[in-house]
C-alpha positions as CSV (number, residue, x, y, z in Angstrom):
1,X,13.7,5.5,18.8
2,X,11.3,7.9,16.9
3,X,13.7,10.4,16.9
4,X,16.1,7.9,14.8
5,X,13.2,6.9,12.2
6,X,12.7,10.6,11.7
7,X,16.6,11.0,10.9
8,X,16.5,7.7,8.4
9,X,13.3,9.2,6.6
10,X,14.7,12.6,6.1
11,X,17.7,10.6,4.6
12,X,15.9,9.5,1.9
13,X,16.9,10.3,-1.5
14,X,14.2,11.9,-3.6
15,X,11.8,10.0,-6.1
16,X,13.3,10.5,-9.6
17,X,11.9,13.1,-11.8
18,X,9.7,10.3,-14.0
19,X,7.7,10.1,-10.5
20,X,7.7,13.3,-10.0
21,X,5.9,13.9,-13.7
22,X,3.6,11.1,-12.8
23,X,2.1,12.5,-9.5
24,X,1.8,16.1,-11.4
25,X,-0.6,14.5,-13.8
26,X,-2.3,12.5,-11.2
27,X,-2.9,15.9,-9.2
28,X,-3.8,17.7,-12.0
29,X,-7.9,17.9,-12.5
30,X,-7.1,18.0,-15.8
31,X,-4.6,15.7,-16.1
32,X,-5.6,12.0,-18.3
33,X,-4.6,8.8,-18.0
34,X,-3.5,9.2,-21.8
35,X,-0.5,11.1,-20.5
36,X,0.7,8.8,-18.2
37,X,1.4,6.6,-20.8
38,X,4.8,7.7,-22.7
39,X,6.2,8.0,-19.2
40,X,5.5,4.4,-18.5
41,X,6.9,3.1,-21.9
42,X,10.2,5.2,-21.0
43,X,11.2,2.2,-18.2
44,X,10.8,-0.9,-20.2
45,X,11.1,-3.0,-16.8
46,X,8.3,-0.6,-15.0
47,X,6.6,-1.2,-18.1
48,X,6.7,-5.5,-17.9
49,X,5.7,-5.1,-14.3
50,X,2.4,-3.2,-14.9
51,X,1.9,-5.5,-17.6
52,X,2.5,-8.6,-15.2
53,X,0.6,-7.2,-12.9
54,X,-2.7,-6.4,-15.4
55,X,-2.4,-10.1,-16.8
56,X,-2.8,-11.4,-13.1
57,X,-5.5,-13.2,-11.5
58,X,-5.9,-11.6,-8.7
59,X,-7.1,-7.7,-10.7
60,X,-10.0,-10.3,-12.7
61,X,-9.9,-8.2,-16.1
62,X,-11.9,-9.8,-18.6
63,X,-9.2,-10.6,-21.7
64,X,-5.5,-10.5,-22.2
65,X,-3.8,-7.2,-21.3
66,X,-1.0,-6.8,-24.4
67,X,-0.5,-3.1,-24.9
68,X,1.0,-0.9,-21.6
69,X,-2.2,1.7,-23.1
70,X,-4.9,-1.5,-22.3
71,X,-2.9,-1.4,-19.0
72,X,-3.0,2.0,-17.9
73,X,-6.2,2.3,-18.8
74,X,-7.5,-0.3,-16.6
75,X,-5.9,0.4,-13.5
76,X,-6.6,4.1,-13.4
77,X,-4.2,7.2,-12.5
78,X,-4.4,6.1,-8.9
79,X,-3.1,2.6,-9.3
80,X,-0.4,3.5,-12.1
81,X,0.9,6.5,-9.5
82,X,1.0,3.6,-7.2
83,X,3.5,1.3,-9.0
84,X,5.7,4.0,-9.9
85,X,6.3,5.1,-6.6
86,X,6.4,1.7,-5.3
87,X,8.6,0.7,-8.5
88,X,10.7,3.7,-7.8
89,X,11.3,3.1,-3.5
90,X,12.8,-0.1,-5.2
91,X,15.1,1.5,-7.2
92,X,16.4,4.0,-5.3
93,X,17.9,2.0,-2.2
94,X,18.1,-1.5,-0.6
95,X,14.9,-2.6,0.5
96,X,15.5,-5.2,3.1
97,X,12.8,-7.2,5.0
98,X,14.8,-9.5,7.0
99,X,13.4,-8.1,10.6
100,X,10.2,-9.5,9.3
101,X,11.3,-12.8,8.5
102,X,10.6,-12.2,4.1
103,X,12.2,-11.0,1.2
104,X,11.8,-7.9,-0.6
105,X,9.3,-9.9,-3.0
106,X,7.0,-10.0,-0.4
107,X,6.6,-6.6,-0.1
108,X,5.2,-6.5,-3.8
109,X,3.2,-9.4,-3.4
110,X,1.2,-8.3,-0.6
111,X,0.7,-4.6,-1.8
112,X,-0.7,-5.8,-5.2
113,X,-3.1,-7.9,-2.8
114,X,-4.1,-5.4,-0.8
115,X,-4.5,-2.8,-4.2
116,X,-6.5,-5.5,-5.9
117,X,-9.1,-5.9,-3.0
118,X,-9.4,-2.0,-2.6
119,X,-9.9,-1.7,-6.4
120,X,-12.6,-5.0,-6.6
121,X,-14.5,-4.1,-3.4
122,X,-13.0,-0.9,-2.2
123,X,-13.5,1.7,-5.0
124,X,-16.8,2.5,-5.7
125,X,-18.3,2.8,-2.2
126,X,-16.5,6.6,-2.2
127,X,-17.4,9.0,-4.7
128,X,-14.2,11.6,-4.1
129,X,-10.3,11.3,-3.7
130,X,-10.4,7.4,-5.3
131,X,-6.9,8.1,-7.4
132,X,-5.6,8.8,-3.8
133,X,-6.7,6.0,-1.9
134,X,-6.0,3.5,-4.8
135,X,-2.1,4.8,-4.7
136,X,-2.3,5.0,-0.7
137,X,-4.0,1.3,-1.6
138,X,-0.4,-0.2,-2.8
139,X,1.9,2.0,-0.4
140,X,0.8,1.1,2.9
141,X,3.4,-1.4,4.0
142,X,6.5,1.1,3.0
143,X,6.8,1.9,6.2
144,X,8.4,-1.3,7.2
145,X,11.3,-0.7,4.5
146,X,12.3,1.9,7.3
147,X,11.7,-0.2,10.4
148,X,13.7,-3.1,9.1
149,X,16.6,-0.3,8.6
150,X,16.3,0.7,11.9
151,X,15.7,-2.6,13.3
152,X,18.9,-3.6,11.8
153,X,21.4,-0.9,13.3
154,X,20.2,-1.5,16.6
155,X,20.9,-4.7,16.8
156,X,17.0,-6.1,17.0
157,X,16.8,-8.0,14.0
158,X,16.5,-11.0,15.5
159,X,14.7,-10.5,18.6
160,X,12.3,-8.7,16.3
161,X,12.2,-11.8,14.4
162,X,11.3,-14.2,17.0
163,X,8.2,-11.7,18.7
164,X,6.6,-11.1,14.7
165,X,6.9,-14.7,13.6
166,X,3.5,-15.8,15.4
167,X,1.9,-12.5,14.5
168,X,-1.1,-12.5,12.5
169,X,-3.5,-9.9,12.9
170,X,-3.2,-6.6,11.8
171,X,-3.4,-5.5,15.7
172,X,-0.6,-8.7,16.4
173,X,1.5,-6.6,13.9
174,X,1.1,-2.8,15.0
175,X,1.5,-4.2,18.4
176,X,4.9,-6.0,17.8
177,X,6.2,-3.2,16.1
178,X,5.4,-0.8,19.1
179,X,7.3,-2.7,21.1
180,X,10.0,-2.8,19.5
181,X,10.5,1.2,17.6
182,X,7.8,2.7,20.0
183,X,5.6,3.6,16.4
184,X,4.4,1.3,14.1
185,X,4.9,1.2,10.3
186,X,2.0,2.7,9.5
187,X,3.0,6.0,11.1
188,X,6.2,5.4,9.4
189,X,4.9,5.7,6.3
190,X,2.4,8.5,7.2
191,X,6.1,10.2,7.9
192,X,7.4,9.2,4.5
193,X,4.8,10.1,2.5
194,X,4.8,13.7,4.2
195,X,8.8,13.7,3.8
196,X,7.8,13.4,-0.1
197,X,5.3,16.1,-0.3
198,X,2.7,13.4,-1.2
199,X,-0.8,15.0,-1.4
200,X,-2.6,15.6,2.1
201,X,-5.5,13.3,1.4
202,X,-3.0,10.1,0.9
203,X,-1.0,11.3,4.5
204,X,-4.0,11.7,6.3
205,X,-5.3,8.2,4.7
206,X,-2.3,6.7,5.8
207,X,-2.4,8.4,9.2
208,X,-5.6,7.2,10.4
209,X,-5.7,3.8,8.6
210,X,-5.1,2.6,12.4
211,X,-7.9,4.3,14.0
212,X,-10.4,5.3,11.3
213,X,-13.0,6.5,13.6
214,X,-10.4,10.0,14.3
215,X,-9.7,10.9,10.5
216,X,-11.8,13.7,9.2
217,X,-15.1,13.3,7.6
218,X,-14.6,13.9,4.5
219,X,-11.6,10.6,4.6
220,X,-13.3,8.5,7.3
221,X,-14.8,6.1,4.4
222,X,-11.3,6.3,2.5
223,X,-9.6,5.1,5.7
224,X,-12.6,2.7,7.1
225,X,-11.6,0.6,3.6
226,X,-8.3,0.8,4.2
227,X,-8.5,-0.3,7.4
228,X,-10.7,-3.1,6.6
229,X,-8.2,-4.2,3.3
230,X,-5.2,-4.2,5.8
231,X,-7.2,-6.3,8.4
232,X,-7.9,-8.7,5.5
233,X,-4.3,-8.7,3.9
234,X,-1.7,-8.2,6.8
235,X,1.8,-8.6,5.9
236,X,3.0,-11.6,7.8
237,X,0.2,-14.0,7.1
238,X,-2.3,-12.4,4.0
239,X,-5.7,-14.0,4.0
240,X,-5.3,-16.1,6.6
241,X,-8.8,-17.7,7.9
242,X,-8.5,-15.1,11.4
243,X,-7.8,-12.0,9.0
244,X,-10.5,-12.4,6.8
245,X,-13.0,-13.2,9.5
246,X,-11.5,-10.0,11.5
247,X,-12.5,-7.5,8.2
248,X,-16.0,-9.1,7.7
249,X,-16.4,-8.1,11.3
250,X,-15.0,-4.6,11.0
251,X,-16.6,-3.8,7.8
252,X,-20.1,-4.7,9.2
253,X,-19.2,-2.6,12.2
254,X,-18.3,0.6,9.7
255,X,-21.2,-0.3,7.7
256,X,-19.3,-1.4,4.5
257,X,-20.7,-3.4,1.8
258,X,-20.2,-7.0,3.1
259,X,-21.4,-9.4,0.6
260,X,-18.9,-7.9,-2.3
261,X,-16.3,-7.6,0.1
262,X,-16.8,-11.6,0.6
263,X,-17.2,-11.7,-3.3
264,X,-13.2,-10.0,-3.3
265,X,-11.5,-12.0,-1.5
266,X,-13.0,-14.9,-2.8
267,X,-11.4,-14.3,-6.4
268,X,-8.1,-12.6,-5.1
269,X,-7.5,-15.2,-2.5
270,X,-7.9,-18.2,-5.6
């Protein structure tokens, strides 16, 4: 079965060139947000979305975001290289959920959940590679695009179905998914993300967002966060009252700040 998600990911077409210019800038030391801006007002769609997305709730920003500079701005390189990939994967082929019992909305909703919580609670207890995590932040559940492709030719799509329905945990997930394509989606997108030549940081981020405790050093906070995100804001059931109990627990066993993390997902979960 791994040998068959490896073929679908090399499949993939490339991101489009706008991407492309994006992560330059993002991986550029010198590179501003200021630039990022003309290549987000060339996609007027891309452009509502970050807009839409700035104006929510759930990222608390003081006034009314009206201007895609305000926007950009806000969210930072990280979180801007974020949605255009994310915006991008949409673009470029089907995405289909149906293994997982969704639609390709969900997808969106609950990476913008698990982006907001990184960004409220998440950013400021690292001091280097933030732009990294903060895309890695809205990317993590890509990997399902690919196992609901999969999923589908062989037939599973139900069965799958049935066995993730009552899945809740982040662990419920991963091991649902094992038993079914012998990996989990997390892996997956580790795999996609080094398909795309994404920088090492965000493939080692993703790599180890399972098992934080084996990524190097200098990531183990990065993917202890993560980790802790994802355990509050699993796909099939975000926030649920189990989830959220499960990351208080595993951020006081990394040592993470507690109290704002309860703060978080307080206001994203309004």
């Amino acid at each position: 079965m791994v040998e068959k998600i490896l073929k679908k990911i090399k499949s993939l077409p490339p991101l489009p060139e706008s991407v492309s210019r994006v992560r330059q800038i993002c991986n550029d030391p010198e590179g501003t947000v200021k630039e990022l801006v003309p290549i987000v007002k060339q996609d007027p769609m891309f452009t509502a979305d970050i807009l839409k997305a700035a104006n929510s709730p759930l990222y608390g920003f003081s006034r009314q975001i009206t201007s895609i500079d305000q926007a950009v701005a806000l969210f930072g390189m990280g979180t801007i290289q974020g949605f255009a990939i994310s915006y991008a994967v949409r673009k470029s082929f089907p995405v289909t959920l149906s293994p997982y019992g969704v639609g390709h909305s969900h997808l969106m909703e609950v990476s913008t959940l698990q982006n907001a919580l990184t960004l409220q609670w998440g950013k400021n207890q690292v001091a280097a590679h933030r732009a990294e995590m903060m895309t890695t932040s809205l990317l993590m559940e890509l990997g399902k695009v690919i196992a609901s492709l999969i999923l589908e030719e062989e037939g599973k799509t139900d069965a799958f179905k049935a066995a993730i329905r009552n899945a809740k945990t982040l662990e419920e997930i991963a091991e649902t998914e094992k038993r079914f394509l012998d990996i989990t989606s997390e892996w997956i997108a580790a795999l996609m993300f080094k398909h795309w030549k994404f920088h090492d940081t965000m493939v080692s981020m993703m790599r180890f967002v399972e098992h934080p405790d084996e990524a190097p050093e200098t990531l183990r906070r990065h993917t202890e966060i993560l980790s802790v995100v994802k355990e509050a804001v699993p796909f099939m059931q975000p926030l649920c009252e189990e989830c959220v109990q499960s990351a208080y627990e595993k951020a006081d066993r990394y040592g993470l700040e507690a109290q704002t993390l309860h703060e978080a997902i307080e206001k994203i979960g309004k």
